[in-house]
N, C-alpha and C positions, 0 to 999 in steps of 0.2 A: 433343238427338239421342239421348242417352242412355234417355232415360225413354221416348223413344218404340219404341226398339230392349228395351227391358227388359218396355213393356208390351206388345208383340208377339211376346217370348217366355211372357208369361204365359196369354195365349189361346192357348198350343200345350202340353198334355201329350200330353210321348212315351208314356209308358207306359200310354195308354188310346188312343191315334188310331193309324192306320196311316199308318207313318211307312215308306220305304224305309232302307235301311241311311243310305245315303247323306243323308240327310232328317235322319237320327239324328245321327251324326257333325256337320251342321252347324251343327246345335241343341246340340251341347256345344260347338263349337268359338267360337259366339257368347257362350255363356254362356262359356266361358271368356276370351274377349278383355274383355267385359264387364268380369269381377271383376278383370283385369289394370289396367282403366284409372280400376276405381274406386279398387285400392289406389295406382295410381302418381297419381291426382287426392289422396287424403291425406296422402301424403307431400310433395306442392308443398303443400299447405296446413298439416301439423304439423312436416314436417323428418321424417326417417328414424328417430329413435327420440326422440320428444317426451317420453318420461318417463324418460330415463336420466339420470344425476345422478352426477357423479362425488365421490369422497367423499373 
């Protein structure tokens, strides 16, 4: 569901189509939740800081 919502943001640039404001806003507010659930999918998969090493 990911890839299909990432590759349907990739067939939209804002900054050449007319977009209303509103249009604008939802297209960062996706690409925002997007890069939220990619970093919270890494950290189930590495743990929270995968290269810390106590010394």
């Amino acid at each position: 569901m990911w890839h299909e919502a990432a590759d349907a943001l990739g067939q939209v640039d804002p900054e050449t189509e007319e977009l209303t404001v509103d249009q604008r806003l939802k297209y960062a507010e996706v690409k925002a939740l997007l890069s939220i659930g990619q970093e919270l999918s890494r950290i189930h998969e590495e743990g929270i800081n995968p290269k810390f090493t106590s010394i």
